[in-house]
TIVO-530479 format. One record per residue (C-alpha): residue number from 1; x, y, z. Coordinates in Angstrom, 1 decimal. Layout:
REM residues N
<kepa n="NUM" X="X" Y="Y" Z="Z"/>
...
***
This chain:
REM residues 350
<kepa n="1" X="5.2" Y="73.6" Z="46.5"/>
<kepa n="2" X="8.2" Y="71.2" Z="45.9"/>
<kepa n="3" X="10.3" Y="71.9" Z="42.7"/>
<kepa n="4" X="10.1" Y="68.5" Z="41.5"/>
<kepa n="5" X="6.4" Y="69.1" Z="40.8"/>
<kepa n="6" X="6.7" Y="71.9" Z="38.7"/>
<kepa n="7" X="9.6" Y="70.5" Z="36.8"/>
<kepa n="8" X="8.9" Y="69.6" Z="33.4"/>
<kepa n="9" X="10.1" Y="66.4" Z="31.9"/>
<kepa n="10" X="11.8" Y="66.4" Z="28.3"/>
<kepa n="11" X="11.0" Y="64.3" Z="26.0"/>
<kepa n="12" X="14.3" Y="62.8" Z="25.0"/>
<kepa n="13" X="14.3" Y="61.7" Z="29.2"/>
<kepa n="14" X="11.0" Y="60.1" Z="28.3"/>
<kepa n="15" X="10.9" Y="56.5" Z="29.4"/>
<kepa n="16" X="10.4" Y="54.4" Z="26.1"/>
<kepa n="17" X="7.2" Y="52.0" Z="26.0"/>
<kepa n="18" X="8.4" Y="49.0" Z="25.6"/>
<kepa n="19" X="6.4" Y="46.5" Z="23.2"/>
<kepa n="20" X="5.3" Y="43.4" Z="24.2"/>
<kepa n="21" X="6.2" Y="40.1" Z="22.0"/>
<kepa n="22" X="4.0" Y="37.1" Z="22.1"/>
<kepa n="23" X="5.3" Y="33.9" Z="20.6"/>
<kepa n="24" X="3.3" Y="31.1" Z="19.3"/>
<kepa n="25" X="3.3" Y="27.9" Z="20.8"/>
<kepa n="26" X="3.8" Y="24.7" Z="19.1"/>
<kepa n="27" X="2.6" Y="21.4" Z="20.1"/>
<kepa n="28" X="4.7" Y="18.7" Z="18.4"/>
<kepa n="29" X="2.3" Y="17.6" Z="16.1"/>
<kepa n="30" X="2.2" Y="21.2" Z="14.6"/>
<kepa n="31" X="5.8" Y="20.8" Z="14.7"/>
<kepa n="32" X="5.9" Y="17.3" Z="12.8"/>
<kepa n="33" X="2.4" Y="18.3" Z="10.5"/>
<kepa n="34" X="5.0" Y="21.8" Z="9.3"/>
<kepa n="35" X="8.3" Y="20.2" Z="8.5"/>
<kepa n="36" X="6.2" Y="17.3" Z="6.1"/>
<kepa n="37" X="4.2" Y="19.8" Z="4.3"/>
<kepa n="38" X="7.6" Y="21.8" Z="3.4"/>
<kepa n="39" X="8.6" Y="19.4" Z="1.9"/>
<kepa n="40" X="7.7" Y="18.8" Z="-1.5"/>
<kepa n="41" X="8.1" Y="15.5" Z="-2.2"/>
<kepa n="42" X="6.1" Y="14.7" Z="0.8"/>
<kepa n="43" X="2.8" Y="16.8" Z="-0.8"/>
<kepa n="44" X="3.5" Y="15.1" Z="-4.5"/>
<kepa n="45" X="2.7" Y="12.0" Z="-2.3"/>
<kepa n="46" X="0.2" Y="13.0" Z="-0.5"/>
<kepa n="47" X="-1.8" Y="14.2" Z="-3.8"/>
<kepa n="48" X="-1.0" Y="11.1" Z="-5.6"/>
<kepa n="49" X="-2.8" Y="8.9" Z="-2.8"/>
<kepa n="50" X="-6.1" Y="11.2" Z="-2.2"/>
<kepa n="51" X="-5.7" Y="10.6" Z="-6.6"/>
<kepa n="52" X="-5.7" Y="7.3" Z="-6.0"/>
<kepa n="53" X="-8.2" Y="6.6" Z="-3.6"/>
<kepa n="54" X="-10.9" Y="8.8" Z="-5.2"/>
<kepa n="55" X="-10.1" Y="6.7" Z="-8.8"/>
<kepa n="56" X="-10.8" Y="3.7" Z="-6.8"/>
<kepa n="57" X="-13.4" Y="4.2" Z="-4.3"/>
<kepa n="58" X="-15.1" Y="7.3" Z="-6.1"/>
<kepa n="59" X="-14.5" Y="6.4" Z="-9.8"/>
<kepa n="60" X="-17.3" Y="3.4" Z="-9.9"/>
<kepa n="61" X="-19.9" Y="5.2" Z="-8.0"/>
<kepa n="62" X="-19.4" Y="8.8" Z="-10.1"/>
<kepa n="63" X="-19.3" Y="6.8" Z="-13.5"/>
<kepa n="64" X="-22.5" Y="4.7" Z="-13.1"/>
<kepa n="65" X="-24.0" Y="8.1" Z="-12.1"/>
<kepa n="66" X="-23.0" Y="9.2" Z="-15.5"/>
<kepa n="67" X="-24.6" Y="6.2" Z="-17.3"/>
<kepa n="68" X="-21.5" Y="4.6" Z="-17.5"/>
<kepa n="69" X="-23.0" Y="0.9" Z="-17.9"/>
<kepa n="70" X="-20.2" Y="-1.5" Z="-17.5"/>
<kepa n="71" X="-19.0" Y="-3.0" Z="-13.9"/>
<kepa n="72" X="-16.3" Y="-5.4" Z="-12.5"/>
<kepa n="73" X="-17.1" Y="-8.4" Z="-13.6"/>
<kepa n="74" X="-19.4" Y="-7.6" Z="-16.7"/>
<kepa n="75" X="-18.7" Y="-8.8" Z="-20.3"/>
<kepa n="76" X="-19.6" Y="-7.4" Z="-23.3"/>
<kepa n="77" X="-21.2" Y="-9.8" Z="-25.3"/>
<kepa n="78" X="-22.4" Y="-7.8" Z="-28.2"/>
<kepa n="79" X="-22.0" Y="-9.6" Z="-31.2"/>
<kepa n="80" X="-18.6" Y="-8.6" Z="-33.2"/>
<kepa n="81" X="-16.3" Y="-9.7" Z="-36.0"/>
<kepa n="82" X="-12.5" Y="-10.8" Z="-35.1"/>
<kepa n="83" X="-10.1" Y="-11.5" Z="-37.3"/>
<kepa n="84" X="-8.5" Y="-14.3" Z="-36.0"/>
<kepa n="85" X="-5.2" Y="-16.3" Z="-38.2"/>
<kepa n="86" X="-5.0" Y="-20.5" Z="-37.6"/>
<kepa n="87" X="-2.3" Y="-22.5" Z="-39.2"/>
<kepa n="88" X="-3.6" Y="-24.5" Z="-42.1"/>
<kepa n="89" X="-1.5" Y="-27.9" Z="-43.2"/>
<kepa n="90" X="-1.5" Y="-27.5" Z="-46.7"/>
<kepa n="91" X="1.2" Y="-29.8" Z="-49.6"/>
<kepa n="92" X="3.2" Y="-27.8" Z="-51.6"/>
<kepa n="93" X="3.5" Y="-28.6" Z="-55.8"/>
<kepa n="94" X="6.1" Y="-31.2" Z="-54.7"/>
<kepa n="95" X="3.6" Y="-33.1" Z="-52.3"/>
<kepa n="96" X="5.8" Y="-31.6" Z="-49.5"/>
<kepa n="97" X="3.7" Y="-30.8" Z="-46.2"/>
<kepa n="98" X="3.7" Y="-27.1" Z="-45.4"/>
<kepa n="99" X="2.0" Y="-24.9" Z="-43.0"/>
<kepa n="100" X="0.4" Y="-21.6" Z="-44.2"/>
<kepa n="101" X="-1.1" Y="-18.5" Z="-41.9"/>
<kepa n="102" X="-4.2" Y="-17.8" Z="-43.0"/>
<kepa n="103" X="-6.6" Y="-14.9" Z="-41.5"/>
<kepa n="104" X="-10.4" Y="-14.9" Z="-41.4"/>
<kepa n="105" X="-13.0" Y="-13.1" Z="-39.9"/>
<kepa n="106" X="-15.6" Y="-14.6" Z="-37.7"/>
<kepa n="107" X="-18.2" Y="-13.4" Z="-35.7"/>
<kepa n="108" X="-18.0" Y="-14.2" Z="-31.9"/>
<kepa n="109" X="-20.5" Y="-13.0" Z="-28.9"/>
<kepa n="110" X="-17.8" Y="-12.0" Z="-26.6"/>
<kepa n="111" X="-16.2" Y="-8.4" Z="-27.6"/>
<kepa n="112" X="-12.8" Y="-9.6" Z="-26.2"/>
<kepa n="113" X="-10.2" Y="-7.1" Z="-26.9"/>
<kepa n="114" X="-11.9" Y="-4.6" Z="-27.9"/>
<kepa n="115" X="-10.0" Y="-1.2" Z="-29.3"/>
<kepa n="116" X="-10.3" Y="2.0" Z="-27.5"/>
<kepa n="117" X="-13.6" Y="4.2" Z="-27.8"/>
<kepa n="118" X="-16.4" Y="6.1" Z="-26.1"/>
<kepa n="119" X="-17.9" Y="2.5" Z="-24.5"/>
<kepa n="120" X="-15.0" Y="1.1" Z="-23.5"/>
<kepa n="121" X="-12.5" Y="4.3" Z="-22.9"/>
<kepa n="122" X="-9.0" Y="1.7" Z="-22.1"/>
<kepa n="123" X="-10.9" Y="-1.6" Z="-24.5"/>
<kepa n="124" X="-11.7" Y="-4.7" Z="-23.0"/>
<kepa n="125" X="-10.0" Y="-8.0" Z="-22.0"/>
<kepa n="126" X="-9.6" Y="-11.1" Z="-23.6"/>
<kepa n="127" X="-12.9" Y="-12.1" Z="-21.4"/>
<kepa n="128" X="-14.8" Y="-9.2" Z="-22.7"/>
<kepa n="129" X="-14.4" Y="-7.1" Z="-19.6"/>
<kepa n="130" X="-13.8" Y="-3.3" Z="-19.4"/>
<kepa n="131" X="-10.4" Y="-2.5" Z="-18.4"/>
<kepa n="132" X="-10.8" Y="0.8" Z="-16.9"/>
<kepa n="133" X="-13.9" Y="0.2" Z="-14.6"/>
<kepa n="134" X="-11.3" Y="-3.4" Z="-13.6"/>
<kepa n="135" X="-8.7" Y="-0.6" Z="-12.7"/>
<kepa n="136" X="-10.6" Y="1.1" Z="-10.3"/>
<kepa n="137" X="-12.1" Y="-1.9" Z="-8.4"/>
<kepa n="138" X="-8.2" Y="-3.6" Z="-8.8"/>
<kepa n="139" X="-7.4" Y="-0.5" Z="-7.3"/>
<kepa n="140" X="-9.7" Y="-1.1" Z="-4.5"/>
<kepa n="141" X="-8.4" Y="-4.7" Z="-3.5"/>
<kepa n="142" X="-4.6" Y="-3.5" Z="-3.7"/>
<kepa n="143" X="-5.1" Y="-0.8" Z="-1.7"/>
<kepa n="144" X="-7.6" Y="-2.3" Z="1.1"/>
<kepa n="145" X="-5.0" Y="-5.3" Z="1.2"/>
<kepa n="146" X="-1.8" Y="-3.2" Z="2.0"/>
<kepa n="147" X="-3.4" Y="-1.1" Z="4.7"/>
<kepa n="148" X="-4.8" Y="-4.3" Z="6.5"/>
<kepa n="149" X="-1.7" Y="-6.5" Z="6.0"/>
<kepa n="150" X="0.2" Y="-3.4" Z="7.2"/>
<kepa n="151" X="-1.7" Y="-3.1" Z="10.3"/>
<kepa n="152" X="-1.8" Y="-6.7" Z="11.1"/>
<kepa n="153" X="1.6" Y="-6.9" Z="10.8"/>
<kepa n="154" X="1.9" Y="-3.9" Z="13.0"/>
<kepa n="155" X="-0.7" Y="-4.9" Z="16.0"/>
<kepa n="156" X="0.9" Y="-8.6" Z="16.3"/>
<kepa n="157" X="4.9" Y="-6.7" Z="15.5"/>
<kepa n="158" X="4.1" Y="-4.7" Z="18.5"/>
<kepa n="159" X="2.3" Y="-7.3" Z="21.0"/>
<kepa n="160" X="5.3" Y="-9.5" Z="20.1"/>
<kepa n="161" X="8.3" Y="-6.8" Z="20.1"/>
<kepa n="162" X="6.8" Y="-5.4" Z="23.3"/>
<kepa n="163" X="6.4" Y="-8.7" Z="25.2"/>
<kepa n="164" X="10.0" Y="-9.9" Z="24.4"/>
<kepa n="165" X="11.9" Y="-6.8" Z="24.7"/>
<kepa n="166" X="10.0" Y="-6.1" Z="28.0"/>
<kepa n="167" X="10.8" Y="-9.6" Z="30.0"/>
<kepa n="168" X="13.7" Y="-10.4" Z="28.1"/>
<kepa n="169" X="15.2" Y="-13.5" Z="29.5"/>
<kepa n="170" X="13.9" Y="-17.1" Z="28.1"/>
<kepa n="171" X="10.9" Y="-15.0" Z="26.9"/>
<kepa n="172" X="13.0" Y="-13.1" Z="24.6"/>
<kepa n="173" X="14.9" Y="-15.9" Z="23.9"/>
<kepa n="174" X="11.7" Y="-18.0" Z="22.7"/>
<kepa n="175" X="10.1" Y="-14.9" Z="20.5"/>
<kepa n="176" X="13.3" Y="-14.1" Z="18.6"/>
<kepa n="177" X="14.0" Y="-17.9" Z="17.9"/>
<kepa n="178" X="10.5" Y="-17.7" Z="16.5"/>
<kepa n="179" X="11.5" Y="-14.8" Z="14.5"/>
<kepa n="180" X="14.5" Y="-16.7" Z="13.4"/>
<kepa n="181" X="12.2" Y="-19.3" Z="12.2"/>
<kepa n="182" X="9.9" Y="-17.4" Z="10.5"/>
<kepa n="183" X="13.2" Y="-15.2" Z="8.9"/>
<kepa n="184" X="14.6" Y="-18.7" Z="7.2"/>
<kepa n="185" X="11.2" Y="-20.2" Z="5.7"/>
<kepa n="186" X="11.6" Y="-19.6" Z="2.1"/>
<kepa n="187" X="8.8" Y="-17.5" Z="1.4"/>
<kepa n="188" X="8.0" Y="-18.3" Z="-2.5"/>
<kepa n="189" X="7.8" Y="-22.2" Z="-2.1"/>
<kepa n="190" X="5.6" Y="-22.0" Z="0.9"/>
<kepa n="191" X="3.2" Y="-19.5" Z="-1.3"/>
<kepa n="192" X="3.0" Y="-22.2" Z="-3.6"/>
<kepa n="193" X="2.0" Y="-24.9" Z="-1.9"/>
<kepa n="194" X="-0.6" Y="-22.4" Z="0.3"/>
<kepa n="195" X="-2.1" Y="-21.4" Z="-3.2"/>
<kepa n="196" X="-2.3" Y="-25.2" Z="-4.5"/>
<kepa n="197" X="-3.4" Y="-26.4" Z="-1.4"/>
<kepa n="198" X="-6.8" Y="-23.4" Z="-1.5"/>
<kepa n="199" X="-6.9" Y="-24.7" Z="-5.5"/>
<kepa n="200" X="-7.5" Y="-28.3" Z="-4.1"/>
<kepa n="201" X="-10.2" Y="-26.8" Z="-1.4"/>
<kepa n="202" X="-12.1" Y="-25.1" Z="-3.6"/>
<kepa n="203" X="-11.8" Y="-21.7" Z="-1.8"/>
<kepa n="204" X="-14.0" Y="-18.9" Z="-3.2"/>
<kepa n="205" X="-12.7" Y="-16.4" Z="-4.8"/>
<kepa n="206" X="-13.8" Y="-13.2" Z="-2.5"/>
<kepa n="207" X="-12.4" Y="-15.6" Z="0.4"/>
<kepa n="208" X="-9.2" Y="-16.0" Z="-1.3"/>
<kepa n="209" X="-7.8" Y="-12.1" Z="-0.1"/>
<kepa n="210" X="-8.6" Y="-13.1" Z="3.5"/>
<kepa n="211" X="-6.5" Y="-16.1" Z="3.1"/>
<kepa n="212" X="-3.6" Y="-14.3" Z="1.1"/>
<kepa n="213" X="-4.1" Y="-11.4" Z="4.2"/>
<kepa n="214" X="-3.4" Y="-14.2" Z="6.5"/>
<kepa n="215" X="-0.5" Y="-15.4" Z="4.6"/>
<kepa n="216" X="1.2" Y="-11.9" Z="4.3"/>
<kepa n="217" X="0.6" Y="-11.2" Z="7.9"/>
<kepa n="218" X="1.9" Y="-14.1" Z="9.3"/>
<kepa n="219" X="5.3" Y="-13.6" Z="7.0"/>
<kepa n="220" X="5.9" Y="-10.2" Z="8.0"/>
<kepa n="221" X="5.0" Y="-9.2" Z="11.3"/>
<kepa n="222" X="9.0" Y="-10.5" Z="12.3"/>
<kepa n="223" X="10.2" Y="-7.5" Z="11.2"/>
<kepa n="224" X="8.2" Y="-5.4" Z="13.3"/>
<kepa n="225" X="8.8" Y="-7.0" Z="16.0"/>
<kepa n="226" X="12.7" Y="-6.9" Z="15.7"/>
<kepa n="227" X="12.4" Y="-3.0" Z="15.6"/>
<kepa n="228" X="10.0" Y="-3.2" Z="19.0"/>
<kepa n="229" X="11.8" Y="-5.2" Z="20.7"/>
<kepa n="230" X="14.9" Y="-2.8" Z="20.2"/>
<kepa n="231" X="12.9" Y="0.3" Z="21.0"/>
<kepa n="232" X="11.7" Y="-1.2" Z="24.1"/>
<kepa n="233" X="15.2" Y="-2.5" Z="25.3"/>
<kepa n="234" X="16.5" Y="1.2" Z="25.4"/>
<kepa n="235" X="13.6" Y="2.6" Z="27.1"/>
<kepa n="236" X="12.7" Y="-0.2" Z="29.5"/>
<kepa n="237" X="15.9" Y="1.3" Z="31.6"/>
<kepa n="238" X="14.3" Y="4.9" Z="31.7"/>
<kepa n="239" X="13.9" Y="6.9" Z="35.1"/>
<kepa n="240" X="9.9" Y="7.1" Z="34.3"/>
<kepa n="241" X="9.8" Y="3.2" Z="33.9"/>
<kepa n="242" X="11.4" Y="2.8" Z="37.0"/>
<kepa n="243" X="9.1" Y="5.5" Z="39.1"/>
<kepa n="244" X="6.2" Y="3.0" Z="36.6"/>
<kepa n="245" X="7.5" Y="0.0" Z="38.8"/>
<kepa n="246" X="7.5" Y="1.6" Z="42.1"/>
<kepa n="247" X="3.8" Y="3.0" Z="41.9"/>
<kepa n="248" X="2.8" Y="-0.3" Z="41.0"/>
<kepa n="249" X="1.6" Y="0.3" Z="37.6"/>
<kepa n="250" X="0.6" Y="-2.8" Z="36.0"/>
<kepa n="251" X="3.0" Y="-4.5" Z="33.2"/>
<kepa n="252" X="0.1" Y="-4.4" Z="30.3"/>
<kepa n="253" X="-0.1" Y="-0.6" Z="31.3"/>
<kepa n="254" X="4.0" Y="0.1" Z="31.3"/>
<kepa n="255" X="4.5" Y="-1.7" Z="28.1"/>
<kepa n="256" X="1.3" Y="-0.3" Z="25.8"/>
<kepa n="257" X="0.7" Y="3.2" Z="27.4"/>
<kepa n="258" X="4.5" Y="4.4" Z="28.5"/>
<kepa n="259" X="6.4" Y="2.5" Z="26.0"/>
<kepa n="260" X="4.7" Y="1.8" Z="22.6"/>
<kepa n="261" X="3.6" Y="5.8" Z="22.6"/>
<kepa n="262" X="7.7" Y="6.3" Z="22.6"/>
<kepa n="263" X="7.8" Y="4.6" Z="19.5"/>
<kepa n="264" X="4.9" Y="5.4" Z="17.2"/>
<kepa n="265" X="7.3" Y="7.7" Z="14.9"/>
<kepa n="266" X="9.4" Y="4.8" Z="14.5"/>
<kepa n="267" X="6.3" Y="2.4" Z="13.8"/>
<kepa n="268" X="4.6" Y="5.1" Z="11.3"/>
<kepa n="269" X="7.3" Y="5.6" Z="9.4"/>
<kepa n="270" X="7.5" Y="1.7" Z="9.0"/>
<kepa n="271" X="3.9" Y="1.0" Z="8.2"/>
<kepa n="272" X="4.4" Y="4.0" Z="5.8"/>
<kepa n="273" X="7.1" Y="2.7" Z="3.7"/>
<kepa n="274" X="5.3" Y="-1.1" Z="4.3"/>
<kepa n="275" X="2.4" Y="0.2" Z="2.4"/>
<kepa n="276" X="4.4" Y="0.2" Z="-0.5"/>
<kepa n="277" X="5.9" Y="-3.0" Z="-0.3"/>
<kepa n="278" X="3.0" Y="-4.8" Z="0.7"/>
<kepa n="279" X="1.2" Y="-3.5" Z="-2.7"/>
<kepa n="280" X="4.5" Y="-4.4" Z="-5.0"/>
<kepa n="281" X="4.4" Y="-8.3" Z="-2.8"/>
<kepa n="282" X="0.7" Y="-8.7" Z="-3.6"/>
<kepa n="283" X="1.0" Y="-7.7" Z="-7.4"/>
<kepa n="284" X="4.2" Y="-10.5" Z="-7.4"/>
<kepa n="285" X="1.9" Y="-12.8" Z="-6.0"/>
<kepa n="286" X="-0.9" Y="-12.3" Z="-8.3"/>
<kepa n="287" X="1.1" Y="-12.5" Z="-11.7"/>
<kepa n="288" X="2.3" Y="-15.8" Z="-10.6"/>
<kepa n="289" X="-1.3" Y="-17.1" Z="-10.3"/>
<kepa n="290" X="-1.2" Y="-16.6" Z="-6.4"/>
<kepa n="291" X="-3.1" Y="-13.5" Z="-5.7"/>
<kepa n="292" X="-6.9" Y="-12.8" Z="-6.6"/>
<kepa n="293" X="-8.5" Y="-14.9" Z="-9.3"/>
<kepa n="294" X="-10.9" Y="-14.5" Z="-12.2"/>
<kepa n="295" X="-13.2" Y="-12.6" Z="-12.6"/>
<kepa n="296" X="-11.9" Y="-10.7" Z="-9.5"/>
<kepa n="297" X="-9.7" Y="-7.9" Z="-10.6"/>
<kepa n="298" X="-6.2" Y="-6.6" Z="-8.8"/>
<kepa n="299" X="-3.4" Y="-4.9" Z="-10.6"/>
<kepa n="300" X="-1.4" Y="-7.7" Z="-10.0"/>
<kepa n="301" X="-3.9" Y="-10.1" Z="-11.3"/>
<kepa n="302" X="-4.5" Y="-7.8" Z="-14.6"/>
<kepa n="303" X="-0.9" Y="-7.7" Z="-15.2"/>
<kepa n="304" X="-0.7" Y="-11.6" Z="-14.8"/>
<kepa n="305" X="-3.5" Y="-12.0" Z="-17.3"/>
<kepa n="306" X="-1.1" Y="-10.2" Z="-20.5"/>
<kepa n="307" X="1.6" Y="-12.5" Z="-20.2"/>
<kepa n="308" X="0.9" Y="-13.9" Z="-23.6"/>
<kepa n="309" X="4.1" Y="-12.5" Z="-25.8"/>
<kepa n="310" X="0.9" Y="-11.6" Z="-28.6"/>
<kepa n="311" X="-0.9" Y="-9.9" Z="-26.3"/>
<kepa n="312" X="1.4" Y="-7.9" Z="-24.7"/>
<kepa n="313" X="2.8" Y="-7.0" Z="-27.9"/>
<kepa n="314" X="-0.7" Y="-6.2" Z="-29.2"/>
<kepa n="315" X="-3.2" Y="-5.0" Z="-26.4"/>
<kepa n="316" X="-0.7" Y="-2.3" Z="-24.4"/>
<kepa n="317" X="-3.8" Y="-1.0" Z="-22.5"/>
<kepa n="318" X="-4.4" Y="-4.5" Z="-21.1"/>
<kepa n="319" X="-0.8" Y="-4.3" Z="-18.7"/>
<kepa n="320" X="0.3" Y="-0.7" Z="-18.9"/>
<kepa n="321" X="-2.7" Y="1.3" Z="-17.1"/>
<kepa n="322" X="-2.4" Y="-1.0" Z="-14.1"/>
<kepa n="323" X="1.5" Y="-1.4" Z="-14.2"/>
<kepa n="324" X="1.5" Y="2.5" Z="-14.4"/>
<kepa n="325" X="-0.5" Y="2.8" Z="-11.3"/>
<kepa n="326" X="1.5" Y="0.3" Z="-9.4"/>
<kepa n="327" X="4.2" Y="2.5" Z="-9.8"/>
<kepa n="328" X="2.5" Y="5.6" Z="-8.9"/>
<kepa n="329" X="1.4" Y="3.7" Z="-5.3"/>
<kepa n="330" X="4.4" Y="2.6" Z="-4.4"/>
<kepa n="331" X="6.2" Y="6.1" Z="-4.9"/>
<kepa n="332" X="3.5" Y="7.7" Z="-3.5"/>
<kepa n="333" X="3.7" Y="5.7" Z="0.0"/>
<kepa n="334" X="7.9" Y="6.0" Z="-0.5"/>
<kepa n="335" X="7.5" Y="9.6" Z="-0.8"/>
<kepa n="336" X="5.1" Y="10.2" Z="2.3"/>
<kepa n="337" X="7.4" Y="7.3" Z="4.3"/>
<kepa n="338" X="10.2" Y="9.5" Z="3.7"/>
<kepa n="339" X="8.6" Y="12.8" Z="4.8"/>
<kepa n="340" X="7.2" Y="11.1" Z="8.3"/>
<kepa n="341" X="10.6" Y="9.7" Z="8.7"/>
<kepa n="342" X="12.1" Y="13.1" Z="8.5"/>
<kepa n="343" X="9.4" Y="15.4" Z="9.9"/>
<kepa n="344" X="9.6" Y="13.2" Z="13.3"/>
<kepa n="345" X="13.5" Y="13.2" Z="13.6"/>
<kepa n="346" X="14.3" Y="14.9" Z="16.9"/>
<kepa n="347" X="17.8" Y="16.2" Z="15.4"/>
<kepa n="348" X="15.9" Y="17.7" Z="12.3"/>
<kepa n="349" X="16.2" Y="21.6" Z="12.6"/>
<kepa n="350" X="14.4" Y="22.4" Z="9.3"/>
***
């Protein structure tokens, strides 16, 4: 028998097992979806939109289940006694004219600015109107108007961007003078004249958003387009693009499947931070007189309606609520902007 069969192996001479390591995967999504929701900032954003959104689209419905009675346009008409002060021309013991204050009480069927209490939790307006149930459907038109503006602006950004910084020659010359145009119309004046001109046509009020959506969009699409076009420049010249060409792929397919895709994280993080704007723009609009009328409620348009020094001064719960949640939008959409922008930067090792 050979001696290497009865030889005994020690232990210490033992080969060692080695263990096997498996490492997980990560698509970049997962990679992008991690590095936002480390960041804290980018959750207190988050959280304050789903807030948001359920006090807007969720608040009505839930309330009414409750028995809550009052809705967007609804006035209180219960009967009620306001003090209300006139000036009174009065002579003095000299036969002088004077004006005196004088308050009296009177009873009116509107319950216009009502106090705070179990009915009306935030009061009501000077037309009788509860202010929080007008907060939540405000809440509804501000927020429905900056997605759809923002993705407007986007879609016709990126047809635009794409078509000029794919060509280029008198193409790009053309869209870019256009963009140049649109760049140098001052904006406020033109507003103006758009909302006098729907004043003279009668316009609806419901029909009034799609008109100021219309507006915004056509304003602020330029942008957009500026950023596309740059994108597109820089990759057009791409090795892939070229092996696009010679296998005869057609233009429509090079520029919207092979080039847009390369920048989405560019064009989220812009509609991201847009969102914002777009909400602060409309609110502008409304308090001067531009955005959604009566008896339609926005946050801009309740803010507009408290400009009375009296009022303001009197009635905080008219202006502050929906000033407040302005605020709150527009940081929340900053803060989630700001966590896309860094989450999808290439050079970001954290």
């Amino acid at each position: 028998m050979d001696e290497t069969m009865d030889k005994k192996i020690d232990p210490i001479d033992a080969p060692e097992e080695t263990e096997e390591v498996y490492y997980k995967e990560m698509s970049p999504a997962q990679m992008v979806a991690r590095r936002f929701f480390r960041s804290r900032l980018s959750l207190v954003g988050v959280i304050l939109l789903v807030a948001l959104f359920v006090f807007a689209f969720a608040g009505p419905p839930v309330m009414h289940l409750f028995g809550y009675e009052w809705y967007e346009t609804d006035t209180d008409r219960t009967p009620t006694l306001k003090r209300a002060g006139y000036w009174i021309d009065s002579v003095d013991a000299n036969g002088n004219p004077v004006k005196t204050y004088q308050y009296i009480e009177e009873e009116v069927d509107i319950n216009a600015y009502a106090p705070m209490s179990s009915s009306h939790p935030l009061g009501t307006d000077e037309k009788g109107m509860d202010v929080l149930i007008r907060l939540m459907y405000g809440g509804r038109i501000s927020l429905t108007l900056g997605f759809v503006v923002v993705i407007l602006e986007t879609l016709l950004g990126v047809l635009m961007g794409g078509i000029s910084g794919y060509f280029g020659g008198w193409v790009d010359q053309v869209i870019m003078r256009v963009v140049d145009i649109i760049n140098c119309i001052p904006t406020l004046p033109i507003l103006l004249i758009a909302s006098a001109v729907l004043d003279s046509w009668q316009v609806d009020a419901q029909m009034r958003i799609y008109y100021l959506m219309v507006i915004m969009t056509v304003f602020g699409w330029s942008g957009t387009a500026r950023m596309v076009r740059g994108q597109i420049l820089y990759l057009r010249e791409q090795e892939y693009i070229v092996a696009c060409e010679v296998m005869g792929i057609p233009i429509w397919r090079r520029i919207f499947k092979h080039l847009v895709p390369n920048i989405m994280p560019q064009l989220i993080v812009s509609m991201t931070l847009g969102l914002g704007s777009i909400i602060l723009y409309e609110s502008t609009l409304s308090y001067l007189g531009l955005g959604i009328p009566l008896p339609y409620a926005a946050w801009g348009t309740m803010i507009s309606s408290s400009t009375d020094p009296v009022t303001m001064a009197n009635y905080p719960t008219l202006w502050i609520p929906a000033g407040i949640l302005i605020v709150i939008a527009v940081l929340a959409f900053n803060f989630v902007g700001d966590g896309l922008r860094d989450a999808m930067d290439p050079k970001s090792k954290r």
